[in-house]
N, C-alpha and C positions, 0 to 999 in steps of 0.2 A: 853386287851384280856384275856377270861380265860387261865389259864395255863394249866389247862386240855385240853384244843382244843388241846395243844404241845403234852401232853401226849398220847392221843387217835394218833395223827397222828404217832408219835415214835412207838407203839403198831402195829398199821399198818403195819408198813414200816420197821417195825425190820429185815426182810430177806437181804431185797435192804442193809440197813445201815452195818450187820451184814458181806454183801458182799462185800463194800468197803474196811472195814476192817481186810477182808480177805486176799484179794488181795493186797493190803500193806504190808501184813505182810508177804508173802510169797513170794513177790518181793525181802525184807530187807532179807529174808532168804536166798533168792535163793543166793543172791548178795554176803552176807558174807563168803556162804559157797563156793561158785565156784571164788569168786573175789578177796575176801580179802585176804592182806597177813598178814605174820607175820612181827610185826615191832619191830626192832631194838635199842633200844634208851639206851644212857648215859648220866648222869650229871658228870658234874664238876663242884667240889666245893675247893673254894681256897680263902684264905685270902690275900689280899694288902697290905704288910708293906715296912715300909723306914725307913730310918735312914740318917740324913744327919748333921753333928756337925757343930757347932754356929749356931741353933737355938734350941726354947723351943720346950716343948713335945708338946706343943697343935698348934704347926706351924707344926708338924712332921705327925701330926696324921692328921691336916687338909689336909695336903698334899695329905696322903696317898687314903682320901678320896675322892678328885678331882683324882688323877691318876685309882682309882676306876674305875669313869665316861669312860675314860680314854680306859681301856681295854675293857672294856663293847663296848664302841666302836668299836673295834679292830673285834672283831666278826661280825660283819655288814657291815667290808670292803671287796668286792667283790673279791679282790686281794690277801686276805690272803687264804678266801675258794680256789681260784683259787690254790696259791700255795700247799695248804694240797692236793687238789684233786690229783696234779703234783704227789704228791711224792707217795701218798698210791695208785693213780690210781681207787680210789674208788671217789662215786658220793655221796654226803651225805647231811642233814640238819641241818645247827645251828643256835641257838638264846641264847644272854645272858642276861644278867641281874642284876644289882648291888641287893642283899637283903643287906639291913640293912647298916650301914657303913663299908668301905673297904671286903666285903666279897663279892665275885662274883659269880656264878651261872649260868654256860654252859651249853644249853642241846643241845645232836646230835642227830640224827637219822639216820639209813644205812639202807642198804638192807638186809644182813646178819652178822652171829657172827664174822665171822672173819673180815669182814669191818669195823663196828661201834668198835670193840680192836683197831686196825690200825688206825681209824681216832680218836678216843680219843687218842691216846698217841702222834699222830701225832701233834693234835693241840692244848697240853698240852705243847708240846714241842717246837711249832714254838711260840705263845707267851710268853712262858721263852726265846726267842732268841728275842723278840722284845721288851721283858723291859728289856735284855743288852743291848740292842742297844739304847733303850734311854737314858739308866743310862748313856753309853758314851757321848755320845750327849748334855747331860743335867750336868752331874756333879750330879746325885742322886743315891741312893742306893736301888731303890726299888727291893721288888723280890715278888715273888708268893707263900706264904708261907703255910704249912701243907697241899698240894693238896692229894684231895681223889677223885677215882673217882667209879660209882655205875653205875652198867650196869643192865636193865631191858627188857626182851623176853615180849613182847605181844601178842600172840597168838588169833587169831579170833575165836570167838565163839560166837550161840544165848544169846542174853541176852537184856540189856538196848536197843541198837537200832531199837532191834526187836520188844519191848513195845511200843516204840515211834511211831513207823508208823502205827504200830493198832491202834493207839489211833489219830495219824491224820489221817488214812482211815474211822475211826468211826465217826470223826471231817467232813471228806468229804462228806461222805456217808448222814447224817444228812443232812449237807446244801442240795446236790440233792434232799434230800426226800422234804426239804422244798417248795425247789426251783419248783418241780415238783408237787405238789400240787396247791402249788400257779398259776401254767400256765395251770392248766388240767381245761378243761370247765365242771368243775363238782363245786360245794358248798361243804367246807370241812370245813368250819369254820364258830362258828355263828355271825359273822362278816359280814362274804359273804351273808347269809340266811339274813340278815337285813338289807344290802347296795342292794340285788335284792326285797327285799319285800319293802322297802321304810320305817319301821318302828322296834320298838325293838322288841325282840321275849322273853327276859326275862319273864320265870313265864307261857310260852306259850305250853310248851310240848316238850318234843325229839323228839315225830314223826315230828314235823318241819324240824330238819334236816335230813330226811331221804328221803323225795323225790328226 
């Protein structure tokens, strides 16, 4: 098919399309400004070392690297969020993450500033109480070493997601225009002008398509 049939029909239907994508975008807007909050969030970052005599550095350091996995874990046990929520009273989100070897990577989320302080120190400080407790347990000497932690305000505002849905209400808007060409009992395309005429029209005139 020519691709000018596409073009003529976009030309057309620019209002309708230009509509959709109005409407999208003013939804996203509506939504961010009346809906969205402001979020919360900190990382923790903390290295995994050990030490534990009569073995070599590269048994030490493997170690440290499985006990890594380890804590990584420890954030994803139901029970430990339960306990932080216990104690700070606050309702929050975490996920961790090993980068790299033995270097771990917490990130939280709260509702407000005074929450996500309270639940990062909180849960900085319940897993230093549960690699003591393994280190008893196990006969090792792992600890949580250089923690730092980086707290980050997000604030709602137009921007990226509000591009986004103009450009899927334009995306929508399009398909209908197609879609509703395609089903309107009229010839929009000379396609159509040659599947009712029975023969090609190429070379034949544009008042063809104009009846």
């Amino acid at each position: 098919m020519d691709p000018r049939n596409y073009l003529t029909l976009i030309l057309r239907r620019w209002k309708e399309i230009f509509a959709f994508g109005l409407i999208f975008l003013l939804v996203s807007a509506a939504w961010t400004l009346f809906f969205a909050q402001t979020q919360y969030r900190s990382t923790l970052f903390f290295t995994v070392a050990g030490e534990n005599k009569g073995i070599s550095l590269y048994e030490d350091t493997r170690g440290a690297d499985l006990f890594s996995e380890t804590v990584q874990g420890w954030t994803k046990n139901p029970g430990l969020v339960a306990e932080i929520e216990r104690i700070t009273g606050e309702k929050f989100g975490i996920s961790g993450r090993v980068q790299e070897s033995q270097n771990v990577v917490v990130e939280l989320s709260a509702d407000s500033e005074e929450a996500i302080k309270k639940v990062s120190e909180e849960t900085l400080d319940v897993l230093k109480a549960k690699v003591n407790e393994f280190n008893k347990e196990t006969n090792h000497t792992f600890t949580l070493a250089i923690p730092t932690t980086e707290y980050v305000t997000e604030e709602p505002g137009l921007g990226k997601n509000e591009l986004i849905f103009l450009l899927i209400g334009l995306i929508i808007g399009l398909g209908f225009a197609f879609l509703y060409e395609y089903m309107a009992d009229k010839a929009s395309f000379e396609h159509q002008v040659e599947e009712m005429l029975g023969e090609k029209i190429v070379g034949k005139g544009k008042e063809m398509l104009n009846f």
